[in-house]
N, C-alpha and C positions, 0 to 999 in steps of 0.2 A: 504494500500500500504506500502511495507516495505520499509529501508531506501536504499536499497539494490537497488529495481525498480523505485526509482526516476528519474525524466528526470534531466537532468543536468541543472546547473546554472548558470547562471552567479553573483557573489556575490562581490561588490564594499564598499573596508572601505576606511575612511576618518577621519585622525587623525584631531581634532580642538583640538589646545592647547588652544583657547582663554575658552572652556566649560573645558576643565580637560577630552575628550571623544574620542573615536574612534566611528564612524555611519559607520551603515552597513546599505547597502541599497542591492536592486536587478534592474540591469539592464538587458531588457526586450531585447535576442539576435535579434530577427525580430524586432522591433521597436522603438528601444533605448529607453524605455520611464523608468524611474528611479522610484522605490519606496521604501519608508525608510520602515526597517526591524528591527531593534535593536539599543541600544548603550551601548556600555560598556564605564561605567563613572570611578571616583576613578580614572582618569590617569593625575593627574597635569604636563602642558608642553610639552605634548605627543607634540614631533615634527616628528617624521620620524617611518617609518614602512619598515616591510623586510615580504616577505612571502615566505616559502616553498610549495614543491609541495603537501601534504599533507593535505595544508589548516591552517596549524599555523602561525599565523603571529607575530613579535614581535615589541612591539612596545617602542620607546626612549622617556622616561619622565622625562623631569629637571625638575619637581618640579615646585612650582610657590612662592618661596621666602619666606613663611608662617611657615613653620613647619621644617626647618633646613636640608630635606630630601635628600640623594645623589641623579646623576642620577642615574637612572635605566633601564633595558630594563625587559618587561613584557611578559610573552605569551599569547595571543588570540586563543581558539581555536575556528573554525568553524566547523560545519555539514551543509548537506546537508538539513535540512531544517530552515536554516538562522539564527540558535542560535549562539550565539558570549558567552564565558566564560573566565573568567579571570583562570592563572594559575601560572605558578612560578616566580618569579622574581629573578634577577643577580643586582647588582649593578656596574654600568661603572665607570670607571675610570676619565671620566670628561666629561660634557655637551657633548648633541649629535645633529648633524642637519643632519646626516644621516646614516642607518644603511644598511647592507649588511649582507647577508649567507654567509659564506666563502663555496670553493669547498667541502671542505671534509666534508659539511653539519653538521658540529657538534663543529662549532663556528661558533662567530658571530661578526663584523667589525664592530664600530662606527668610524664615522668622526667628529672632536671637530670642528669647527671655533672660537669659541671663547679661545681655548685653545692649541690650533695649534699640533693636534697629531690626531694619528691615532692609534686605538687600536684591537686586537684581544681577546676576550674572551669567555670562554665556551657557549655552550648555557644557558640560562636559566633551571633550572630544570634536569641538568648534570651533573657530579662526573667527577671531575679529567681534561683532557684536558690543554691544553699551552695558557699560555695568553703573550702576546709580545705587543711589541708599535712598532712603524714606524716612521722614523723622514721625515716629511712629508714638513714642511714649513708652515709659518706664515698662518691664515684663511682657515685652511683644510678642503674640502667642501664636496668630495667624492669618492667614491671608487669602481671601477669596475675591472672585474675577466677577463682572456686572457679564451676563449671558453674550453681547454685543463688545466686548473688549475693550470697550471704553473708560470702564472705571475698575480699580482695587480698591478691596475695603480691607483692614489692620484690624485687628484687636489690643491693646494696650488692658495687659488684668492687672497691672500697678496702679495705673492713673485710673481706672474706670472710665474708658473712653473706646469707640469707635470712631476711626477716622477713614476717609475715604480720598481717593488721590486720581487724576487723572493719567491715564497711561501713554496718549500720542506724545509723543516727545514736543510736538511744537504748544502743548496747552498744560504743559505741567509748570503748577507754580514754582517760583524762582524759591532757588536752595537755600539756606541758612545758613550761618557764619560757617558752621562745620562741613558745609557743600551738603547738607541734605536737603532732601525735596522736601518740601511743607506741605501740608496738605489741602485740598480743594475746600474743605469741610470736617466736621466731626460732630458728634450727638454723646450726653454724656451719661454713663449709665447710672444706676445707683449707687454711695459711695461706697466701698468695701464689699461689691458685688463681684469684682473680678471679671469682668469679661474673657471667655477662652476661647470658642471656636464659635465661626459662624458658618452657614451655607444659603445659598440663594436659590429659590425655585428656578426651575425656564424659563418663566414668564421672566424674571427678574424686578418684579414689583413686593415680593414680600423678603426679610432676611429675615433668619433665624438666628440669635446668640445665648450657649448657654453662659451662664455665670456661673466660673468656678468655686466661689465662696460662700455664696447662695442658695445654689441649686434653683436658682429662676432662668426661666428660657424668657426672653423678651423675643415679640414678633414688632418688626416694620414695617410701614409703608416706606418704599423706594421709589424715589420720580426720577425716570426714566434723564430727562436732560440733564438735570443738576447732581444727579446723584445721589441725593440728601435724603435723609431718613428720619423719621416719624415713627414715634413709639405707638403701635395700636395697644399692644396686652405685655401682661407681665403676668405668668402663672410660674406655681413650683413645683420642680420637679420632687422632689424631697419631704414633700407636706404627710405628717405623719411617722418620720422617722425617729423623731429626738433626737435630731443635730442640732448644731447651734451653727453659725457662719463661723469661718474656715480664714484663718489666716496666710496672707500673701510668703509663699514659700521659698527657701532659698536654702545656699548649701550653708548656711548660719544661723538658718532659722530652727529651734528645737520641734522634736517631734509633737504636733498637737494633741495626738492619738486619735481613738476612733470617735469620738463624740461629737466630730465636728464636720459639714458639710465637705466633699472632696470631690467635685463633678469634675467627667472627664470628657467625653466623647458626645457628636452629635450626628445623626446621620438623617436623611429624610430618603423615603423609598421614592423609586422610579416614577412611581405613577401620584408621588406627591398628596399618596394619602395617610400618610402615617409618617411622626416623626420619633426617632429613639435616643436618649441618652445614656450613659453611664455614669455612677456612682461609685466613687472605691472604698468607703470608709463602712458603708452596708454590705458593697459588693450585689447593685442591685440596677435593672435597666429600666427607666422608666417609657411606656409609651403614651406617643399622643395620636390623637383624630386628628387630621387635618381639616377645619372647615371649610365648606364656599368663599369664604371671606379671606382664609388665611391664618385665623385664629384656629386655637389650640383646644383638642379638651382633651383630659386624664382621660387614658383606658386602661392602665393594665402597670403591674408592678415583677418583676420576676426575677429570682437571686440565681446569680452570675458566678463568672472565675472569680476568685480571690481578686481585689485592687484593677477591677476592669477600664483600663487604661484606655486602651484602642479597639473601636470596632469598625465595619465596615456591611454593606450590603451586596449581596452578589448580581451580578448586570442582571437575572430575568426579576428579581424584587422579590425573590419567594422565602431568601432567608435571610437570615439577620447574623453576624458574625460577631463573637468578640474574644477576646484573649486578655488571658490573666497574669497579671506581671508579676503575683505572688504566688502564683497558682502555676505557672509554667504549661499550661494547657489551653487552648483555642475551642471555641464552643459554637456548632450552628443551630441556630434555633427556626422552625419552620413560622415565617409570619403570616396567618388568617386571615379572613377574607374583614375577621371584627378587631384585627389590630393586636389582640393576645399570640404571645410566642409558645409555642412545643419545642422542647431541646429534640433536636435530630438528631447529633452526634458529636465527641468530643474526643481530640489527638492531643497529646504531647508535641510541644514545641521545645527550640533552644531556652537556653536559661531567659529571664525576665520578658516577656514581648510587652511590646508597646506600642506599635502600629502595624496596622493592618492596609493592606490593599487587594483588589480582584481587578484579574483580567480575565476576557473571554475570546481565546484563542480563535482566529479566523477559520 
């Protein structure tokens, strides 16, 4: 059979910085049931992945304090018969906890938290291309694209802020003393709410951001020319647990322990009717309805891997993925037609995972 007449795949990596690895596994589209396929090792710190439609994914590796090493972002390539190969690497401009394709697919977006910037850089294995910074705010966590390529929106979970930037090089505001770009705009969120990850439907009229301190998801209106965003709702994801809000975390900051909100992951299915979060300090995913409008309602609460850091959704929307960074295991859960999960099936991964991504093999 050539590589040509292969049935398609579905192919799931999982960066663990605690191993130094990205695991590639295969999840089974009729029965979610998960099996480990590869690992490409040699990635110290791997915390964050981006994948194109291609099949290359790139992955962010600080290093693990040994060998004096910058970060870096690496390429992974995949095939269709579940090989994973290491291939060029880029050096970032500082520590990454998450990475991004920019539109014009030939850069690529790190977000620093620990170093509070936002950076654009060539791809890996590229000649030439613009590399810029974004002055983003304190604990910059991540970074999403307006559907039409026009606009990036930041998360800042230090300052409690979203900010939003224009991407054409001839309409981006003028840099700041430091040569970073400033931003178009910003909305501010509640204080000591943390802002962590956002995503934007197709339409690109609604954003979603969870807060990591909180456990409140805020939904937006977004206008399309200006960018600018409008808070509709604020609900919580967490209501019921006996947490308390979650202090801004750092390699200096003491252990809070578990009493305290610790939201991680946001995901919205394909057909944008259901949104998912994760919880590490319960170890628990909360889901929501999507409504007509864009707003949110609670459906369903379900206990997870240990410290469920990263999840992800598989392209046909039928499962829901997440991995446990304390737990060392990856989990699919079947999503319902009423938004409640069934666990499908659960593998062992590398030491700690922490993000997740799927492809589906041409």
């Amino acid at each position: 059979m050539t590589e040509q007449s292969m049935p398609q795949r579905t192919l799931v990596l999982v960066a663990c910085p605690g191993a130094g690895a990205v695991d590639l596994l295969e999840l089974d589209a009729g029965t979610g049931a998960l099996k480990a396929l590869a690992r490409a090792e040699g990635l110290p710190g791997v915390a964050a992945l981006a994948l194109d439609p291609q099949g290359t994914a790139y992955a962010a590796c600080n290093g693990d304090g040994t060998d004096g090493s910058r970060p870096r972002a690496v390429a992974l390539s995949l095939d269709a018969t579940g090989a994973v190969a290491q291939g060029a690497a880029r050096d970032l401009p500082a520590s990454a906890c998450f990475v991004a394709l920019g539109p014009d697919g030939g850069s690529l977006f790190s977000a620093s938290y620990g170093d509070a910037r936002l950076d654009r850089v060539p791809l890996p294995g590229t000649e030439g291309g613009k590399a810029a910074r974004y002055e983003t705010g304190a604990n910059t966590h991540c970074v999403a694209f307006s559907p039409d390529g026009r606009f990036l929106y930041a998360t800042s979970l230090g300052d409690d802020r979203v900010s939003w930037f224009e991407t054409a090089a001839n309409a981006e505001t003028p840099a700041d003393d430091d040569g970073a770009i400033g931003p178009s705009g910003s909305v501010a969120a509640e204080r000591g709410s943390g802002p962590r990850y956002l995503r934007l439907n197709r339409a690109g009229d609604r954003v979603y951001v969870v807060h990591e301190l909180t456990g409140e998801i805020g939904v937006y209106a977004r206008d399309a020319e200006s960018g600018g965003l409008e808070l509709l709702q604020r609900i919580s994801a967490v209501e019921g647990l006996g947490l308390v809000p979650g202090p801004v975390r750092s390699a200096s900051t003491p252990d809070p322990g578990t009493g305290v909100v610790w939201a991680a992951d946001l995901r919205l299915t394909p057909d944008e009717r259901f949104l998912y979060t994760t919880e590490r300090s319960t170890s628990t995913i909360a889901g929501f309805a999507v409504k007509d409008d864009g707003t949110l309602e609670f459906v369903s609460r379900t206990s997870t891997e240990a410290q469920p850091c990263g999840s992800a959704i598989d392209p046909s929307g039928r499962f829901l993925l997440v991995c446990g960074e304390a737990s060392d295991h990856i989990s699919s859960y079947w999503i319902g037609d009423d938004g409640w999960l069934t666990q499908g099936s659960r593998s062992e991964t590398s030491a700690g995972p922490l993000a997740i991504e799927c492809y589906r093999t041409l």
